[in-house]
C-alpha positions in Angstrom: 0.0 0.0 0.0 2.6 2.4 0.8 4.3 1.7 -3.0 1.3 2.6 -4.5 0.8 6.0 -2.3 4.9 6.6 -3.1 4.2 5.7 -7.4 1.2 8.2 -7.5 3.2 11.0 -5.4 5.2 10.8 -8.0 3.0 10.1 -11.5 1.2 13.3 -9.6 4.7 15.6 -9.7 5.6 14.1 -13.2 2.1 15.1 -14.4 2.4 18.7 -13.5 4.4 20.5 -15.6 2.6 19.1 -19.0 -1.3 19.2 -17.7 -0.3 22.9 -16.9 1.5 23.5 -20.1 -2.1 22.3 -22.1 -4.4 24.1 -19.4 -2.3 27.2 -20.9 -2.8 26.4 -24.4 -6.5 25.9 -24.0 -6.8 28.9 -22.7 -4.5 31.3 -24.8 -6.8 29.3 -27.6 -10.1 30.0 -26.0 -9.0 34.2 -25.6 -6.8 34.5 -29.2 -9.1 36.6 -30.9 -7.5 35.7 -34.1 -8.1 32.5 -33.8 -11.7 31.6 -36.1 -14.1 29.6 -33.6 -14.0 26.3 -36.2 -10.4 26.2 -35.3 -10.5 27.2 -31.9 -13.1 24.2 -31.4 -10.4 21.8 -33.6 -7.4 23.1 -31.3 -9.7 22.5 -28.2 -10.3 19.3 -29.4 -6.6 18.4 -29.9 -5.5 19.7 -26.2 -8.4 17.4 -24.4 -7.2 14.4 -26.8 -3.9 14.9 -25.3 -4.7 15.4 -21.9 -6.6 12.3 -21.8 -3.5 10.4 -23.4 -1.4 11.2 -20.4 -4.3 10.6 -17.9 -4.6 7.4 -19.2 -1.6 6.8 -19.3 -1.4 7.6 -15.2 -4.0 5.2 -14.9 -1.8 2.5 -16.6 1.1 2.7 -14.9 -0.6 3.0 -11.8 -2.4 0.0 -12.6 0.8 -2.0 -13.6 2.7 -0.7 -9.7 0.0 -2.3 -8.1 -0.9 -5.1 -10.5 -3.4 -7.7 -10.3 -4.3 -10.2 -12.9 -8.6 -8.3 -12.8 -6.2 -5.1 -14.4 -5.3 -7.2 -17.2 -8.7 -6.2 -19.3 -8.9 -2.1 -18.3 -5.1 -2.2 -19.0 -5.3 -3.4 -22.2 -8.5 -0.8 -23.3 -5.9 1.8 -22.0 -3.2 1.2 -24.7 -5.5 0.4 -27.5 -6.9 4.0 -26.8 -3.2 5.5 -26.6 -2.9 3.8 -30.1 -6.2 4.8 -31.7 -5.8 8.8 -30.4 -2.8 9.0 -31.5 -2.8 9.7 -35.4 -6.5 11.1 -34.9 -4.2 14.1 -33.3 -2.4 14.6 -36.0 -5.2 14.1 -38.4 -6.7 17.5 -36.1 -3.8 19.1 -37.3 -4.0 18.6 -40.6 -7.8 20.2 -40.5 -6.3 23.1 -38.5 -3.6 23.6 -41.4 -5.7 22.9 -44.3 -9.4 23.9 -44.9 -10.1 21.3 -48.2 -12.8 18.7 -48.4 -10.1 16.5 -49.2 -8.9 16.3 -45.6 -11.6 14.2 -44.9 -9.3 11.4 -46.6 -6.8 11.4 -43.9 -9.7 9.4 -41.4 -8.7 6.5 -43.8 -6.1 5.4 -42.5 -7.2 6.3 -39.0 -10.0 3.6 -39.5 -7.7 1.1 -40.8 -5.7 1.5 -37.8 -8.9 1.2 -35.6 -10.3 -2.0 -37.1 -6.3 -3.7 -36.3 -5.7 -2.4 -32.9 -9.5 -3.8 -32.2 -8.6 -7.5 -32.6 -6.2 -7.0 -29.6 -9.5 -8.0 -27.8 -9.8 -11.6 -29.6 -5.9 -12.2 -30.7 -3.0 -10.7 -30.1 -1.6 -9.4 -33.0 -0.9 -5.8 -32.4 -0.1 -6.2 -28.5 -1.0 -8.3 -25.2 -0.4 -7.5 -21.3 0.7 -10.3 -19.0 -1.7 -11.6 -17.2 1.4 -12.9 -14.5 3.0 -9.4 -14.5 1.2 -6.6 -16.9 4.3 -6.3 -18.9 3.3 -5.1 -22.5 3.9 -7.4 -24.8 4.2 -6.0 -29.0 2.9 -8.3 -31.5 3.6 -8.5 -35.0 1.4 -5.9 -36.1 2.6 -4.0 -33.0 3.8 -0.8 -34.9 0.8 -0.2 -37.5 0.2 2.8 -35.3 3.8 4.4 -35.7 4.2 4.1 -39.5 0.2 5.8 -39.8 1.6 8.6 -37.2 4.6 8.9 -39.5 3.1 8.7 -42.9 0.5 11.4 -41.0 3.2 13.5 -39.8 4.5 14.0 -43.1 1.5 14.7 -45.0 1.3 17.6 -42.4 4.8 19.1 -42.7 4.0 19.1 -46.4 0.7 20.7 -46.3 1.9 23.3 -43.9 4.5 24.5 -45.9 2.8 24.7 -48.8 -0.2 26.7 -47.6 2.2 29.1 -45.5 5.1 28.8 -48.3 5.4 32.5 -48.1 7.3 32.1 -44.2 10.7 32.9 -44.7 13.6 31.6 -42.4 13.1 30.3 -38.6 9.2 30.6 -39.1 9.6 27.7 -42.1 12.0 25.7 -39.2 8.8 24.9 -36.7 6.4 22.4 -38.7 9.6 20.5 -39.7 10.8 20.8 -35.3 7.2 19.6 -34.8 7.8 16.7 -36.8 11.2 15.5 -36.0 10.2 16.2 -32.1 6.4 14.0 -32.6 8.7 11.3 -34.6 11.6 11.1 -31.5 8.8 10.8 -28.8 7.9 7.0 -29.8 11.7 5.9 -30.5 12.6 6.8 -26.9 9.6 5.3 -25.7 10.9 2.0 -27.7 14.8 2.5 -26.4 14.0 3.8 -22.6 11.0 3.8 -21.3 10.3 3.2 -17.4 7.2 2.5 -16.2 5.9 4.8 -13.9 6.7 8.0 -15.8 4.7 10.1 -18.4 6.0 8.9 -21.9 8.4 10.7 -24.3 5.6 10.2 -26.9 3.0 12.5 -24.7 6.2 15.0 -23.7 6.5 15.4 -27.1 2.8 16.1 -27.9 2.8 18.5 -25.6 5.4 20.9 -26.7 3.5 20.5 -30.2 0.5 21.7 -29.0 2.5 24.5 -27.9 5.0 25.3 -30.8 2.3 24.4 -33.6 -0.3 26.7 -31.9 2.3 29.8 -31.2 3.2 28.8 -35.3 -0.8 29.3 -36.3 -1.0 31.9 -34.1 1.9 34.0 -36.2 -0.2 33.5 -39.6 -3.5 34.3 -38.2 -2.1 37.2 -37.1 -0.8 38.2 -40.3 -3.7 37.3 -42.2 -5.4 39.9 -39.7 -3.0 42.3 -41.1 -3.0 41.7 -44.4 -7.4 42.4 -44.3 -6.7 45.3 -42.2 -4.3 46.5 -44.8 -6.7 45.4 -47.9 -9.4 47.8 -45.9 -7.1 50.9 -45.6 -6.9 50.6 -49.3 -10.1 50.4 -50.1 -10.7 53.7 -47.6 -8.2 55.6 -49.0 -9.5 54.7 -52.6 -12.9 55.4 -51.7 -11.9 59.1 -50.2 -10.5 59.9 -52.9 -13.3 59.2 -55.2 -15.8 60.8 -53.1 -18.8 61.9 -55.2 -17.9 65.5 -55.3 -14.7 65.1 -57.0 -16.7 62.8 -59.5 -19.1 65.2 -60.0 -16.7 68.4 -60.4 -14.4 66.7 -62.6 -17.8 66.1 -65.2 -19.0 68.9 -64.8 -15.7 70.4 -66.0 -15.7 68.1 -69.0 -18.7 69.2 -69.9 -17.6 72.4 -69.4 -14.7 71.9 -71.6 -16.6 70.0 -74.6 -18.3 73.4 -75.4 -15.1 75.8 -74.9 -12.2 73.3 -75.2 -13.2 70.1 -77.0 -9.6 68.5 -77.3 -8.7 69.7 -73.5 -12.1 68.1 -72.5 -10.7 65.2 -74.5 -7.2 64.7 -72.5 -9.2 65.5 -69.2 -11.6 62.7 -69.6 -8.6 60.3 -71.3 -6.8 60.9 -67.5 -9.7 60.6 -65.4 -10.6 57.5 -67.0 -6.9 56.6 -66.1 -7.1 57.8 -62.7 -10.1 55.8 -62.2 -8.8 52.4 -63.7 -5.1 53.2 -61.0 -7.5 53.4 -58.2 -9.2 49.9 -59.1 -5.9 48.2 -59.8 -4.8 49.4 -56.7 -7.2 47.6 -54.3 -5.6 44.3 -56.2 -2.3 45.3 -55.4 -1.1 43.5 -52.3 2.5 43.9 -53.0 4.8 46.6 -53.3 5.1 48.5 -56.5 7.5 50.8 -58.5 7.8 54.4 -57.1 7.1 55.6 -60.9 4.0 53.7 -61.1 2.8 55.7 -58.1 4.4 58.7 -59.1 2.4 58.5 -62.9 -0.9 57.9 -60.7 -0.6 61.1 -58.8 0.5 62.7 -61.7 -3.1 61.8 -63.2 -4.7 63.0 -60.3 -3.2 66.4 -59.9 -3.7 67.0 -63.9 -7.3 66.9 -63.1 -7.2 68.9 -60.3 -4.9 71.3 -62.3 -7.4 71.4 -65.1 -10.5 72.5 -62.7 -8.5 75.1 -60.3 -5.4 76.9 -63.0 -4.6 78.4 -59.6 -2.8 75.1 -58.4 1.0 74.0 -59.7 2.4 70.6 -59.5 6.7 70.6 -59.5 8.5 67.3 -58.8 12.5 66.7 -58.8 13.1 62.9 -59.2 16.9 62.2 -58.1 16.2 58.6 -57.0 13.2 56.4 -58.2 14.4 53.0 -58.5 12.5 51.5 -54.5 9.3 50.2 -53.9 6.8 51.6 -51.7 3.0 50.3 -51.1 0.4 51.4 -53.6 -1.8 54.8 -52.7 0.8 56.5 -50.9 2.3 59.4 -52.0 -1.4 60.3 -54.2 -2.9 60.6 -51.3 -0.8 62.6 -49.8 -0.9 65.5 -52.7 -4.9 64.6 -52.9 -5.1 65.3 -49.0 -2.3 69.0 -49.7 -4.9 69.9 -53.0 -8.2 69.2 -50.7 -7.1 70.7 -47.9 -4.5 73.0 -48.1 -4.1 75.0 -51.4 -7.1 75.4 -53.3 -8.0 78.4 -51.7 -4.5 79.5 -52.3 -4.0 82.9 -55.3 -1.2 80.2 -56.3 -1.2 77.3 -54.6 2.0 75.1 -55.5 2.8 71.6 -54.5 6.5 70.3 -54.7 7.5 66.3 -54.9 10.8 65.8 -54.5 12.7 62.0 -54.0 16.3 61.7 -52.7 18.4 58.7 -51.9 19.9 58.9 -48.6 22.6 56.8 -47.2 20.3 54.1 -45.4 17.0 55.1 -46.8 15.1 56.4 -49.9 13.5 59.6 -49.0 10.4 61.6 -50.3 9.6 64.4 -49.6 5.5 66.1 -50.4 5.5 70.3 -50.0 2.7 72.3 -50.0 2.1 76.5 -49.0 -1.6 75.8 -48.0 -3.0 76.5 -44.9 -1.6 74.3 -42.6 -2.8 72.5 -39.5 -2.3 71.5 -35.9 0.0 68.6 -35.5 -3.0 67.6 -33.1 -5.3 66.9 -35.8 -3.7 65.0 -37.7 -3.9 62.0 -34.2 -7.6 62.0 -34.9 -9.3 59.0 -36.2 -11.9 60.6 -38.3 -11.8 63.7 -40.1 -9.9 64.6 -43.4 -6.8 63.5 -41.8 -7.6 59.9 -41.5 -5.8 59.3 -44.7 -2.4 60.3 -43.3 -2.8 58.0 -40.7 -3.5 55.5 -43.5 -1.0 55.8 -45.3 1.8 55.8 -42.5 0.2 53.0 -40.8 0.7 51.0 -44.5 4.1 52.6 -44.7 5.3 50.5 -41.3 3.5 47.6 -41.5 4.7 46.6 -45.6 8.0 48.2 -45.7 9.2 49.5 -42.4 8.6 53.0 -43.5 8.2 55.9 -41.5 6.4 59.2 -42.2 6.7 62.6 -40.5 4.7 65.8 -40.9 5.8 69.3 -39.9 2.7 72.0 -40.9 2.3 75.6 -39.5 -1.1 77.0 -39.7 -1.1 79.9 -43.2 2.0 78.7 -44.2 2.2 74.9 -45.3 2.9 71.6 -44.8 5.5 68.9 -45.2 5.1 65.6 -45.8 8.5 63.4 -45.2 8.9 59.3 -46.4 11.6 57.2 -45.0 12.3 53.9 -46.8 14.6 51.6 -45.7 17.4 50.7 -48.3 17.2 47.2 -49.3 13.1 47.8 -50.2 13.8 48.3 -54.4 
C-alpha cells in the first residue's frame, strides 16, 4: 500500500508541468481573438485528446505498480486507446492547417488502424499484457500505429509548408521541429522507457500543441493584417473618389466640350486613367514601383490642375528606383490639394525624391494653410488618410512618415524607406 501511495506521489509531480502546459494552451486558444471559432473548437479538441493520453496513461502505470491479474482487461482498453488517439491528433492538425474537403481522406487510414488495434481484444496481433505481470507485450502488427503517425506526420509538414510557403527563415524551421520532435517521442519510448513516468511520446505532444499553436497563431495574425491592410486601401480609394470630385471633374468636362473640346478630351482620357489606377490598386497587395505611383498622382493632380489653374504641381526625381506600397504618396498631394491650397491665389505643391545613405526619401511640400499637428492624431476627419497611409508605410516596408505644418503657411510631408526595399 505504501508503494502505491509513493508511485502516484510521483505520476502526480511528473504530471504537473505538462497538464499545466495544455491548461495554458487551452486557454491562450479560447482568448486569441484571431483565432476563427472552427479552429478554436479543432485546437480545443486536440489539447483534451492529449490530456486524456497522459491521464490514461497515469491510470496505466498505476495499474501496472499495483498489478493484479482483474487489471489485465482495463489495462489493455488503455493502450488500445493511446494507439487509436494518437494519429487522430495529428489528423486534427491537418484540418487546423488545411481547410479542403479532401482532408476528410486522412480518417482513412485512422480507421484502418482502428479495425487492427480492435482484434487486440480476440488475438494478439498488435499487443498483449501479461496476465502474470502486466508487462506489455508488442505483437507482429505491433507498430501499424507508428508508421500511420509517421506517414500522418509527413503529410502535415507538407501541407503546412505549402499553404504558408510565403514564411521565410526560422518561421519555415517549426512544422519540420514539430515533426522531428512527434517522430523522437515514440523511438525513446521503444529505447528507454520506465514505467511509472509520463512517456516521451505524450512529452513530445505537448510541446507541439504548444510550438504548432504559437506557429498558427503567427499566420493568423498576419492574415489579420493583411485584411486590415486590404481595408485601408479600399478607404483611402474610396476618399478619394468621393462623389464631389466625380461630379466636379464632369461637370468640368462638360464644361470643356463646349469651350475646349480636345482639352475636354485629354481630361476625360486621365480621369478615365485615374479611375482604372484606383481599381488596380485595391488588387495590389504587393509593393510597386515608385514611378508607377508617381504617374498615378501625376493623373490625379492634372485633373485637379485642369479645374483650379490656380494650383502647380513641380516634382524633382533624383532617385526612383524603391518600392513603396500602392496609394501612398497620391494621397498625400490629394489630401495637400483638398485641404491646403485650393483656396491659395497660387497654390503650388513640390515632390521631390532623394536617396539617402540608409533610406530612400520623399519628400511632399505644399504652401496651403496648414494645420495643428494635433489633428492629424484624430481617427476621423480629413486626416484619416495620413494615418492611413503611415500605418501601410510601417507595417509593408518598415517606412516611417513625418509631418511638420504651420497654420497659413504649409505643410510637409517626409517618407523614410529603408534601403534594401527596391
Amino acid at each position: 500500500m505504501g508503494y502505491f501511495s509513493i508511485a502516484l506521489q510521483e505520476q502526480v509531480n511528473t504530471l504537473m508541468l505538462p497538464i499545466l502546459a495544455l491548461i495554458g494552451v487551452a486557454f491562450a486558444v479560447g482568448i486569441d481573438p484571431y483565432v476563427k471559432k472552427p479552429t478554436k473548437q479543432v485546437m480545443l479538441a486536440i489539447d483534451g485528446l492529449v490530456l486524456t493520453l497522459i491521464l490514461a496513461n497515469c491510470v496505466s502505470n498505476t495499474l501496472q505498480a499495483a498489478w493484479s491479474p482483474a487489471y489485465r482487461m482495463l489495462t489493455t482498453g488503455l493502450g488500445v486507446y493511446a494507439y487509436l488517439v494518437r494519429p487522430v491528433v495529428i489528423v486534427l492538425f491537418i484540418y487546423v492547417v488545411w481547410d479542403s474537403p479532401k482532408r476528410r481522406l486522412f480518417w482513412l487510414p485512422i480507421i484502418l488502424n482502428t479495425g487492427i488495434y480492435l482484434t487486440v481484444f480476440f488475438k494478439p496481433w498488435t499487443f498483449f499484457i501479461s496476465e502474470n505481470d502486466g508487462r506489455f507485450i508488442r505483437g507482429p502488427m505491433g507498430y501499424t500505429a507508428h508508421f500511420v503517425s509517421f506517414g500522418l506526420l509527413f503529410a502535415l509538414l507538407v501541407i503546412a509548408l505549402i499553404q504558408f510557403k510565403r514564411l521565410q527563415g526560422f518561421e519555415r524551421m517549426i512544422p519540420l521541429a514539430n515533426v522531428v520532435i512527434a517522430a523522437l517521442g515514440p523511438v525513446l519510448d521503444s529505447r528507454c522507457h520506465a514505467a511509472g513516468t509520463i512517456t516521451f511520446t505524450e512529452i513530445a505532444t505537448v510541446f507541439c500543441c504548444m510550438f504548432f499553436y504559437t506557429w498558427l497563431h503567427l499566420q493568423f495574425v498576419r492574415e489579420h493584417e493583411r485584411a486590415l491592410v486590404a481595408e485601408q486601401r479600399i478607404q483611402i480609394m474610396i476618399s478619394q473618389i468621393q462623389p464631389h470630385f466625380l461630379y466636379n471633374t464632369l461637370t468640368t468636362i462638360q464644361s470643356l466640350c463646349l469651350e475646349n473640346p480636345r482639352k475636354a478630351a485629354n481630361v476625360t482620357e486621365r480621369f478615365a486613367t485615374y479611375l482604372r489606377q484606383n481599381i488596380d490598386s485595391l488588387h495590389e497587395a504587393n509593393l510597386i514601383p515608385f514611378r508607377k505611383e508617381l504617374d498615378h498622382t501625376l493623373v490625379y493632380a492634372q485633373i485637379e490642375m485642369a479645374r483650379f489653374p490656380n494650383i502647380h504641381l513641380d516634382y524633382e526625381i533624383e532617385d526612383e528606383h524603391f518600392v513603396l506600397p500602392a496609394l501612398t504618396v497620391q494621397p498625400l498631394v490629394e489630401n495637400a490639394i483638398r485641404h491646403g491650397i485650393r483656396g491659395r491665389e497660387k497654390g503650388q505643391i513640390d515632390i521631390i525624391t532623394n536617396l539617402l545613405p540608409d533610406c530612400h526619401e520623399i519628400i511632399i511640400r505644399d504652401n496651403g494653410q496648414g494645420f495643428s499637428a494635433k489633428d492629424v492624431q484624430k481617427k476621423e476627419g480629413p486626416h484619416i488618410g495620413l494615418q492611413n497611409v503611415k500605418e501601410r508605410l510601417q507595417k509593408l516596408c518598415g517606412g516611417t512618415m513625418s509631418i511638420e505644418s504651420e497654420i497659413g503657411k504649409g505643410t510637409c510631408v517626409t517618407i523614410r524607406i529603408p534601403l534594401g526595399k527596391e
